[in-house]
N, C-alpha and C positions, 0 to 999 in steps of 0.2 A: 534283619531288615536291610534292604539295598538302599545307601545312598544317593539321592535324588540331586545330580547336577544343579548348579545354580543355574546354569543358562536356562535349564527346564521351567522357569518363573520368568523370564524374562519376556514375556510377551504380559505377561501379567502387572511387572514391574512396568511395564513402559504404559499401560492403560491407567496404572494406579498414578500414573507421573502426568500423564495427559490430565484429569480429571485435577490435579491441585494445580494446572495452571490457571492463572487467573485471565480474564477476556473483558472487555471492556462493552460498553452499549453503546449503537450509534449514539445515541443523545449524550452519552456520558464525552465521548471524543467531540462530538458538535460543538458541546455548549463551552469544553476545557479548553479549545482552540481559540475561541470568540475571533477567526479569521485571516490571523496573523501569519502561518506557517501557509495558508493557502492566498498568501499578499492580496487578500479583501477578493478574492473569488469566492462569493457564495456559492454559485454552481458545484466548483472543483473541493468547497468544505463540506458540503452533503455529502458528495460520490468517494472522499474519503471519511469521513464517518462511517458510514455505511460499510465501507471497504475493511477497513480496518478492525473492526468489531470482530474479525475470523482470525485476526494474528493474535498472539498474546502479549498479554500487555505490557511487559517488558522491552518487546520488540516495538511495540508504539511507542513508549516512552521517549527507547532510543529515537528512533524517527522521525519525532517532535522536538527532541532537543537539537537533532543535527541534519535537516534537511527544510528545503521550503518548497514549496508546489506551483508550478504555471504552468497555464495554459498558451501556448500560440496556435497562432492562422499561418501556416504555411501558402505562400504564393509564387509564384513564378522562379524558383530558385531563391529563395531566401523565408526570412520570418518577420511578418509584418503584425506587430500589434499598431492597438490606438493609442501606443507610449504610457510606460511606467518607470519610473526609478525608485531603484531598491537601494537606499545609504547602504555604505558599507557595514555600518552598526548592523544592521540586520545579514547580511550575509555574510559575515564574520566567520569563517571555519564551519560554512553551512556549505554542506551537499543540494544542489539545485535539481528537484527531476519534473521534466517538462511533460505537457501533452499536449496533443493537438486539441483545438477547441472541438473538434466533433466530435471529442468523447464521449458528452452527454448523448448523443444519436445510435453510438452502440450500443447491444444489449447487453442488460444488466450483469450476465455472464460474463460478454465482453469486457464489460469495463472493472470488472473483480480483478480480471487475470490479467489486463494489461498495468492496472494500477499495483499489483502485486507484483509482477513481473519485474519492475523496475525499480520497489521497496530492495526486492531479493538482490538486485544487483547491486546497490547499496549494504547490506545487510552482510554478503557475500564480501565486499571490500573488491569490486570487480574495478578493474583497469579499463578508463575510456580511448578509441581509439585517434580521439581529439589529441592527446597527449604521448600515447605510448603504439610505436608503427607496430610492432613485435602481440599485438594481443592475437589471441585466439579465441577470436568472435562467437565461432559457433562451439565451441565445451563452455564459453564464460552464457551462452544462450542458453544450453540444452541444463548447467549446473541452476542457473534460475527459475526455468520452468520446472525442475525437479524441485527447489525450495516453494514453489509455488503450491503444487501437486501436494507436498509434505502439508504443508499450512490448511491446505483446505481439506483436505484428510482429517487434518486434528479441530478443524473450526467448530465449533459448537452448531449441533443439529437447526436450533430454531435463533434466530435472530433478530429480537425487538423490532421493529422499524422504526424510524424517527417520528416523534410526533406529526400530524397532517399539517398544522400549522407551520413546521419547518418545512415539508416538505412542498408544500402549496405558495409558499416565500421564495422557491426556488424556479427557476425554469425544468416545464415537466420533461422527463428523464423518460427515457424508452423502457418498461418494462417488461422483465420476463424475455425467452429467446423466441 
């Protein structure tokens, strides 16, 4: 009898590796949040519940331990909110990732892959070019959208929605493309 490579399993191993990871539910990220990581944006804590239910849960974890979420209105060359201050307490050795408030206006497509997009650069341990002249923008780009692609690939086929009462507590979100 011939010897069967091990790599010859290995599309089998990576399905049987996919399937014990574990994945959380919007409701289960909603209600464990109660706000705090999205600095009292309801809006931007639905559209990451939501979000995030396709990563696994480890990688949430991560992500709630060390990052916090805002939205700004971009105007005339700058960013104009209706003022917030975040104590240092809270952003203590947090990763900060922004969006623009018209996120809720893209499709729900849209707003999976831009709120992923910039987990991944995170996740990634990407260099901003705030800080470092020397980055290479478009591989630290193209390396996120491929973590993206990876993620939603492995996301679980059907995904809860959140109860209608959170959802109807929110302002309505553009559905479907």
């Amino acid at each position: 009898m011939d010897k069967v490579s091990p790599s010859a399993f290995q599309p089998h191993t990576k399905r049987k590796e996919m399937m014990k990871m574990k994945y959380y539910t919007p409701e289960e990220i909603y209600y464990n949040d109660a706000g705090v990581v999205t600095l009292g944006c309801e809006t931007l804590r639905f559209i990451l519940a939501e979000t995030l239910a396709r990563i696994p849960s480890n990688i949430v974890d991560d992500v709630y331990d060390n990052c916090l979420f805002y939205m700004f209105e971009f105007k005339g060359g700058g960013y104009t909110t209706d003022g917030v201050f975040i104590p240092n307490e809270v952003i203590k050795d947090k990763h900060i990732i922004m969006y623009h408030t018209e996120l809720p206006e893209f499709s729900e497509k849209a707003r999976i892959n831009l709120v992923l997009h910039e987990i991944a650069h995170y996740v990634l341990k990407h260099k901003t070019q705030l800080r470092h002249d020397n980055v290479d923008r478009e591989k630290q780009e193209q390396e996120a959208d491929d973590l993206v692609n990876k993620w939603l690939k492995q996301a679980p086929r059907y995904i809860k929605p959140l109860p209608e009462e959170v959802y109807y507590s929110t302002i309505e979100l553009k559905k479907g493309d």
